[in-house]
TIBAKOL-410367 format. One line per field, with one value per residue (C-alpha): x, y, z; residue number from 1. Coordinates in pm, 1 decimal, decimal comma. Each point is the difference from the previous one (the first is absolute). Example, Ala and Ser with C-alpha at 12.3 -4.5 7.8 and 13.67 -1.06 7.14 Angstrom:
<tises>
x 1230,0  137,0
y -450,0  344,0
z 780,0  -66,0
seq 1  2
</tises>
This chain:
<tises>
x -3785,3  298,4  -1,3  163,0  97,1  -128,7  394,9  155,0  258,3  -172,6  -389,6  -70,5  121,3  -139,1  -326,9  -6,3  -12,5  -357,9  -92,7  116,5  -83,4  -298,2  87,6  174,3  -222,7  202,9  121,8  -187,5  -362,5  -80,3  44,2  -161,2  -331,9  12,1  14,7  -352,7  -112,9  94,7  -196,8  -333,1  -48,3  67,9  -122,3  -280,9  -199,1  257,9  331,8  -184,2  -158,1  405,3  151,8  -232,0  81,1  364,9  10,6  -323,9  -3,4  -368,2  -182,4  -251,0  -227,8  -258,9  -273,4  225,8  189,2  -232,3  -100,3  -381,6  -244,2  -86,9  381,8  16,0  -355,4  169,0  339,4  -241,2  -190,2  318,3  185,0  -76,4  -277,3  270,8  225,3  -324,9  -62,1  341,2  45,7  -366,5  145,2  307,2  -195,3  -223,2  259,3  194,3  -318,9  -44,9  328,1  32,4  -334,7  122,7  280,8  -308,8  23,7  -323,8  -10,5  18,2  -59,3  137,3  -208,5  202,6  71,7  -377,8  107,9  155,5  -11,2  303,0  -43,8  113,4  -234,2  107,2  -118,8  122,1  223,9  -218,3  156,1  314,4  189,8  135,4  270,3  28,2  298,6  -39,8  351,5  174,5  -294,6  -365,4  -105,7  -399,2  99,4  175,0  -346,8  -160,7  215,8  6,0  -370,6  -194,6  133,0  -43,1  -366,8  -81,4  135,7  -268,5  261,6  -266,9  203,1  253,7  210,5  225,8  256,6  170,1  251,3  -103,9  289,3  -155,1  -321,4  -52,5  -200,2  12,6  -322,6  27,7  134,5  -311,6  -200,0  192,8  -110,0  -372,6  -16,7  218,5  -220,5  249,5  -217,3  239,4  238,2  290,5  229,2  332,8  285,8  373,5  76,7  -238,7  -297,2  150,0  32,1  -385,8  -133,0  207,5  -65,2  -316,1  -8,1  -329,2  -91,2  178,2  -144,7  250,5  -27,7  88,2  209,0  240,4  -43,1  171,3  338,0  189,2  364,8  277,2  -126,7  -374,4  229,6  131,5  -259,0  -228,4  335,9  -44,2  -353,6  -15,3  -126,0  -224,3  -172,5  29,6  143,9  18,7  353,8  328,8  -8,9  296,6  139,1  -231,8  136,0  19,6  158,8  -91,2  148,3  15,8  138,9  34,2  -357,9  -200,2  58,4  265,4  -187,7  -282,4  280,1  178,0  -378,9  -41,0  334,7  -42,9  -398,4  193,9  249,9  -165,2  -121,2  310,9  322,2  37,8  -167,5  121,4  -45,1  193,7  -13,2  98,6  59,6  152,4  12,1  315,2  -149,6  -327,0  222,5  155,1  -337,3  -172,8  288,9  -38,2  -337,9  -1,6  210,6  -237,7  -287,6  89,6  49,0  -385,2  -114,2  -130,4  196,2  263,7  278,9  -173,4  2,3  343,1  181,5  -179,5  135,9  373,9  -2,0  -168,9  -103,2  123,2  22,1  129,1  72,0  -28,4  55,6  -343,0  -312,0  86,8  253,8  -233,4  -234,4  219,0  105,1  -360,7  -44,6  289,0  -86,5  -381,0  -155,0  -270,7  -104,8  100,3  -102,3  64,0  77,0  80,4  -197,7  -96,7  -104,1  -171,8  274,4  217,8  -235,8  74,0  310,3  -64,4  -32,3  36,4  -158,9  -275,1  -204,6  121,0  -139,1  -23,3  119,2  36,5  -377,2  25,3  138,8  80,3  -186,9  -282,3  29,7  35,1  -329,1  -314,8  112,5  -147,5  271,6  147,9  292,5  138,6  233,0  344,7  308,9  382,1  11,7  -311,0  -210,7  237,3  -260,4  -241,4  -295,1  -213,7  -267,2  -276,7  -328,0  164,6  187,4  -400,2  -100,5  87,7  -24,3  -130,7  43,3  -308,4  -4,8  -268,5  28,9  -282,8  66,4  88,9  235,3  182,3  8,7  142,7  256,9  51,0  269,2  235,5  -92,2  102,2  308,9  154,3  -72,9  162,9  335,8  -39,1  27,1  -368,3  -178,7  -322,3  -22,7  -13,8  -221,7  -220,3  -120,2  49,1  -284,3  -243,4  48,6  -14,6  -244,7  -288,2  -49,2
y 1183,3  -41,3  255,8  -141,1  47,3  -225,4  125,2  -147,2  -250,0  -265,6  120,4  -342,9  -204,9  211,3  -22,8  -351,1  -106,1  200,0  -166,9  -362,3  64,0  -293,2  -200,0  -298,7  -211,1  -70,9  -292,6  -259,7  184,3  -156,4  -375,9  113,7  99,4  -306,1  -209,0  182,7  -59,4  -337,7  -30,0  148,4  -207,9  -270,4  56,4  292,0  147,6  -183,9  167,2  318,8  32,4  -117,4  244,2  316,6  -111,2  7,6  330,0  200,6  -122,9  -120,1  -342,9  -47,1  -308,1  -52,9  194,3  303,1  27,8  221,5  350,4  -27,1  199,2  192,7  51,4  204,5  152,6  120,4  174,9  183,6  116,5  84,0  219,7  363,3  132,4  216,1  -296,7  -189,5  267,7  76,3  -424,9  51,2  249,3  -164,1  -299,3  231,7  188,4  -328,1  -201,9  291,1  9,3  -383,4  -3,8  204,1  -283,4  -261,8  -210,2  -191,4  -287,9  57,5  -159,9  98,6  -79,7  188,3  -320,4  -144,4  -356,9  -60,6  203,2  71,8  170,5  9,8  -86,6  184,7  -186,4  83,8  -256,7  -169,3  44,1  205,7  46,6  310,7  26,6  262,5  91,2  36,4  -22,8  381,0  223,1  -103,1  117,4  1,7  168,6  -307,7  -131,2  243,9  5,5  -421,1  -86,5  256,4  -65,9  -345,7  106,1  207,4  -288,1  -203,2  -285,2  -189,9  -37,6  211,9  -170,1  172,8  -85,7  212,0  -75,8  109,7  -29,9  -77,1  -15,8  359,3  72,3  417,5  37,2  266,1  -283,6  -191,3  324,1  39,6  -368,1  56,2  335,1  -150,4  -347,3  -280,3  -311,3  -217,5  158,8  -287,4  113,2  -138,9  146,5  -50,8  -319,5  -196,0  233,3  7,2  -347,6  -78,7  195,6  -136,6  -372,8  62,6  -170,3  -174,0  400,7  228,9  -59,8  -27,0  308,6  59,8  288,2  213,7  328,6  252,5  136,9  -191,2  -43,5  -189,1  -288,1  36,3  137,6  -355,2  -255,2  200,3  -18,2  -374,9  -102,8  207,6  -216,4  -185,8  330,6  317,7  303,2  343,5  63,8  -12,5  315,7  106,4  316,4  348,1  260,3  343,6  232,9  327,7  226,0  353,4  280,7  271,3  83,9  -62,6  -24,6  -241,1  -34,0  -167,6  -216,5  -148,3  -86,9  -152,3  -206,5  -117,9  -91,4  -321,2  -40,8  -56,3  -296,0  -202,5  -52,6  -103,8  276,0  240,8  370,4  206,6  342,7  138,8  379,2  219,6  274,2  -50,8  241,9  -228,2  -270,5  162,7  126,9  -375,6  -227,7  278,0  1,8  -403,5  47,2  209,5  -206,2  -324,7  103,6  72,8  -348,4  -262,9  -280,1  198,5  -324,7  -164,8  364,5  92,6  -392,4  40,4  340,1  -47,8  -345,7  22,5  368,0  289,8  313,5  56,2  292,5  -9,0  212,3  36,2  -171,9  -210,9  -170,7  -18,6  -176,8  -229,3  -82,9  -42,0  -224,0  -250,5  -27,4  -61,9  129,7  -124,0  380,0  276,7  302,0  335,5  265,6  238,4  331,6  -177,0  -364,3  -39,5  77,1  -212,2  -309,4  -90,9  -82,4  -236,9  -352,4  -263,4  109,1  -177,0  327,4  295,8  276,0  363,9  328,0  185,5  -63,5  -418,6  -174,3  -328,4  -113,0  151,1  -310,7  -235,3  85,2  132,7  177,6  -346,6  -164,7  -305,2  25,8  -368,9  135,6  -191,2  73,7  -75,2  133,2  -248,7  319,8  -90,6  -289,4  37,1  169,4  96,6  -252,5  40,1  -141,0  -220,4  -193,5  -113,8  -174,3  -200,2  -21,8  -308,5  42,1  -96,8  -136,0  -144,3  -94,2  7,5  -300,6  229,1  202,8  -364,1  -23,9  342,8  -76,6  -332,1  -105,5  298,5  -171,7  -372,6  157,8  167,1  -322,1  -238,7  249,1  -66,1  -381,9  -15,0  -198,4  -37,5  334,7  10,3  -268,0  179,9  249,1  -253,2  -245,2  272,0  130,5  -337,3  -17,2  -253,6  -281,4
z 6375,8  -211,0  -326,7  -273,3  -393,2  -305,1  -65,4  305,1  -35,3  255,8  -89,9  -185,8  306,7  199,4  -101,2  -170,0  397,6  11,1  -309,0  144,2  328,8  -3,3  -328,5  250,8  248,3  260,2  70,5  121,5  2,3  -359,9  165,2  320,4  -226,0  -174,4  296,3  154,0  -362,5  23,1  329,8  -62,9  -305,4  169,4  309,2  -52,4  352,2  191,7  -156,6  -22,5  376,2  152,0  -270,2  144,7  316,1  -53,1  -177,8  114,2  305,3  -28,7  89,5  -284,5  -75,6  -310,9  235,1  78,8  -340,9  -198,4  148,3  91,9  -131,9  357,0  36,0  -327,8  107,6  322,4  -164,7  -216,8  268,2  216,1  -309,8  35,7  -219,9  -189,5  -105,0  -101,4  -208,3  -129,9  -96,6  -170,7  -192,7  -82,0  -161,7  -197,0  -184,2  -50,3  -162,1  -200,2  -144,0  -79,5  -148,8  -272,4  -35,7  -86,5  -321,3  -183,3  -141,7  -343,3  -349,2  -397,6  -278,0  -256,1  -216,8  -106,5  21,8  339,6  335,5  248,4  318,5  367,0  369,4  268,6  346,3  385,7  188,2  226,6  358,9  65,2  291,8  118,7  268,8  192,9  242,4  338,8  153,4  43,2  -82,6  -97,6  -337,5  -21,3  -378,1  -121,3  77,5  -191,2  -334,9  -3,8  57,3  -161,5  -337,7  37,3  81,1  -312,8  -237,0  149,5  205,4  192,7  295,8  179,6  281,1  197,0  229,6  257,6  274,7  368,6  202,9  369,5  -115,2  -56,2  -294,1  -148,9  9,1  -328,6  -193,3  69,2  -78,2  -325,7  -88,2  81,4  -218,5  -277,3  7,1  110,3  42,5  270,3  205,3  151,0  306,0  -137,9  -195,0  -124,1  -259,4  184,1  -103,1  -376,2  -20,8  156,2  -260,8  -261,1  100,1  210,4  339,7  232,4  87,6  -265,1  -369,5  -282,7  -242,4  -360,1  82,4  259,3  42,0  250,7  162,0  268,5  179,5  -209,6  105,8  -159,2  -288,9  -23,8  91,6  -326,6  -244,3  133,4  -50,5  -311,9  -289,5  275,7  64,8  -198,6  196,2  -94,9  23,0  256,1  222,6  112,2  220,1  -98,1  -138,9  -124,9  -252,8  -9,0  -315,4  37,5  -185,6  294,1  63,8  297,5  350,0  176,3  289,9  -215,0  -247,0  364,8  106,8  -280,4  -11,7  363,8  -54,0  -175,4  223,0  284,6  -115,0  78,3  20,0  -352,4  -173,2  -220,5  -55,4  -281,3  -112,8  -336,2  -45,2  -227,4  331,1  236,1  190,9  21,9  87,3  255,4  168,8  -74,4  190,6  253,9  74,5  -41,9  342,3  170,2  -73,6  113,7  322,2  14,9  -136,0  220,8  -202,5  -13,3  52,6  -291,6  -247,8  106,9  -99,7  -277,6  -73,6  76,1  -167,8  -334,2  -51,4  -176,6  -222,5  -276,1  -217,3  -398,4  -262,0  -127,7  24,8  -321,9  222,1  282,6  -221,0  -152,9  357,3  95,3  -300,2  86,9  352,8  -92,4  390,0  170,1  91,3  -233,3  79,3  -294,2  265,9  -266,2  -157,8  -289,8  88,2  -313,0  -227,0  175,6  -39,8  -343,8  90,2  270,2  -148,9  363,7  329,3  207,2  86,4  -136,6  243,5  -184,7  139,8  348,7  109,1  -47,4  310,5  -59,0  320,8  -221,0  -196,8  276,5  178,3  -226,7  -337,7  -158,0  -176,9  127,5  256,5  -61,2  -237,1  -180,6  208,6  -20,6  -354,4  -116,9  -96,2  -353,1  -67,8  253,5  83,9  320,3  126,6  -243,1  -68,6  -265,5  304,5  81,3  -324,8  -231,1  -354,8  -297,0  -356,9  -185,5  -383,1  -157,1  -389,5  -264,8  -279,1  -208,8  233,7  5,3  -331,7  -63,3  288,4  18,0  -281,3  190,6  340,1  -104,5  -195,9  323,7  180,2  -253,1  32,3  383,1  -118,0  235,6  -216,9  190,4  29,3  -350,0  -51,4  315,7  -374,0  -311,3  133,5  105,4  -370,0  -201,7  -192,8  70,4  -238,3
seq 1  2  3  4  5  6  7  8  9  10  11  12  13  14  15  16  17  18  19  20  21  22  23  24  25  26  27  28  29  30  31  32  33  34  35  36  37  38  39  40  41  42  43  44  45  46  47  48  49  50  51  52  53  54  55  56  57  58  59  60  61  62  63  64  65  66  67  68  69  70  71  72  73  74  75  76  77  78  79  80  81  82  83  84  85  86  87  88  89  90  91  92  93  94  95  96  97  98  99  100  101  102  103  104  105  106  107  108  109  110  111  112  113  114  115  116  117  118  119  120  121  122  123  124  125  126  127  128  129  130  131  132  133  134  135  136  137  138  139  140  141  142  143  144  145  146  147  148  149  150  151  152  153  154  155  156  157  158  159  160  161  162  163  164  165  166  167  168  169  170  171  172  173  174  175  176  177  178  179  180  181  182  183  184  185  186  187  188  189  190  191  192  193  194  195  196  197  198  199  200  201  202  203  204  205  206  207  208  209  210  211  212  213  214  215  216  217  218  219  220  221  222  223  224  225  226  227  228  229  230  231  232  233  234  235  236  237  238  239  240  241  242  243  244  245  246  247  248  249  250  251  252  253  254  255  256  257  258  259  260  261  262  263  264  265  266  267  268  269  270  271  272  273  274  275  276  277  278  279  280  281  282  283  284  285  286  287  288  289  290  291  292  293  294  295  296  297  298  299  300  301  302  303  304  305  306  307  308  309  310  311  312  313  314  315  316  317  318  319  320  321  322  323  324  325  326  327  328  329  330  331  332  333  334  335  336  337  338  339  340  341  342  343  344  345  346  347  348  349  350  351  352  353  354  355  356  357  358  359  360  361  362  363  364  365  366  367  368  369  370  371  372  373  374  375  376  377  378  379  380  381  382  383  384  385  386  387  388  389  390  391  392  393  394  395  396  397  398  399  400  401  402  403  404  405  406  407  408  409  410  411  412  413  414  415  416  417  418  419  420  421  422  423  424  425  426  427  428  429  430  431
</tises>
């Protein structure tokens, strides 16, 4: 990994290409999407069976489209009792945590002559994608539909690609524990766009949920404002601060648990140690050579990671801050003193004991987390991204009467004169 200075005379260039490194779609993709868009709303089943045929490789009619109840009854039965048990797990700790994110309806009755409040109801079907292209990820299951269960959504529809036909049979486990009431064997833009549209077989939902390739990215930037989604995932990543302490052997395990994910990811490391610097880029080394994706971790590593050495952890922190990581992880003494000063991260994973994979599989927050410096504005996939929210008013006569001259004055400045007449002729008086 290349060590480098916040000093340096090329550091900014050199690392505004990590920070850029998924901002542009390439060319073409965004028409591409918008074509299969184009297509399935026009065309529904038919676009959608000739598009998963193209790209997955998979002849699919109405009848075959939708994974069959004894299909998912068999992948359960053909996981290993452990991983059953381990998934269970996983969607216990993660219900428990988003049930402490649940909001009430609620209602304020602090003025005596008129009442303002808020109703909190679930979205009624949501759709969760769920990839199924370089690696199967029964977790991305997990973190997407059991939210959407505690807030009460009354249906869950999920969509995964199954290139050849072959279905993971612990992503179909995943979606039995966590709930999921349809399961439909298609994926890419064609999959985004069924659910956003809705087609003969695949229902249209109010909202898209889940990670996918660039071109999933695109078709849900596309289709948002016809659907809701939860946000644009881009590349993982990882930053790991660290002020000397620790072991390099865990740090590098930690930097290359992102970067296997692909090509595009990133993986940083901010010390104020050369010496940790030194033993972390040389230990990242050793330890690719032992991973199974090992092409994927080390592009990913020699393209868009690296480690840097700061002054102090003020600068590492302010460096943190700017950059706004999917994964941060305080690999320092004192993780708790540091975290004041953290303001932007997605998950913010405390001290030497607190992998970030620890946050990906069963700690219980949600691992759908803002990337590409989003954490700035955005936050993880909540239970808020399953409801939605009304304002309620209800005026007495005399809250109106109180209230009303204000009301019809605002309105007049507006020039909306029937919005100010909407008051005056409830309060004239009757002859």
């Amino acid at each position: 990994m290349q060590i480098l200075k916040f000093s340096d005379p090329g550091f900014d260039g050199a690392f505004r290409r990590i920070e850029q490194r998924a901002e542009d779609i390439p060319e073409g993709i965004e028409q591409t999407v918008k074509q299969i868009i184009a297509d399935i709303r026009q065309r529904g089943d038919a676009a959608l069976f000739e598009l998963t045929a193209r790209f997955d490789r998979l002849q699919l009619d109405a009848g075959s489209v939708e994974v069959s109840e004894a299909e998912i009854e068999a992948a359960c039965a053909a996981v290993e009792p452990q991983a059953y048990a381990d998934l269970k797990l996983a969607a216990e700790r993660i219900a428990v945590y988003h049930r402490k994110q649940k909001q009430e309806t609620w209602l304020s009755t602090d003025e005596d002559d008129l009442l303002v409040g808020q109703l909190v109801r679930p979205l009624d079907r949501v759709g969760i994608y769920v990839p199924g292209g370089k690696a199967a990820y029964p977790s991305s299951v997990l973190m997407n539909a059991v939210p959407a269960k505690v807030a009460g959504v009354g249906e869950v529809i999920m969509t995964v690609p199954m290139p050849d036909g072959v279905a993971n049979p612990h992503v179909l486990t995943a979606a039995r524990i966590a709930g999921v009431d349809r399961i439909f064997r298609v994926g890419g833009a064609q999959a985004v766009a069924a659910l956003a549209y809705g087609t003969e077989s695949v229902p249209r939902v109010d909202k898209i949920t889940g990670p996918g390739n660039i071109y999933v990215a695109t078709a849900k930037k596309l289709v948002f404002g016809q659907v809701d989604i939860d946000m644009i995932a881009g590349p993982s990543e990882i930053l790991v601060i660290n002020d000397g302490s620790g072991e390099a052997a865990h740090i590098a395990a930690d930097l290359l648990s992102q970067a296997e994910h692909d090509e595009l990811a990133s993986a940083v490391l901010v010390t104020t140690c050369r010496e940790m610097a030194a033993a972390v880029a040389a230990e990242v080394d050793r330890q690719l050579s032992e991973l199974t994706r090992e092409a994927i971790a080390r592009s990913s590593i020699d393209n868009y990671g690296a480690i840097i050495v700061a002054r102090d952890l003020d600068e590492a922190a302010a460096f943190s801050n700017r950059i706004a990581p999917e994964h941060l992880e305080l690999a320092v003494a004192d993780p708790f003193g540091l975290l004041p000063r953290i303001r932007h991260a997605g998950a913010i994973f405390m001290g030497h004991n607190t992998p970030e994979a620890a946050g990906d599989y069963l700690a219980g927050p949600n691992h759908t987390l803002p990337t590409g410096g989003t954490a700035r504005f955005f936050s993880p996939l909540s239970l808020d991204d399953y409801v939605k929210k009304s304002s309620i008013v209800s005026f007495s006569r005399a809250g109106l009467e109180r209230l009303g001259g204000a009301i019809e004055r605002i309105a007049t400045l507006e020039g909306l004169e029937a919005h100010a007449k909407s008051v005056s002729k409830r309060l004239e008086k009757k002859s």
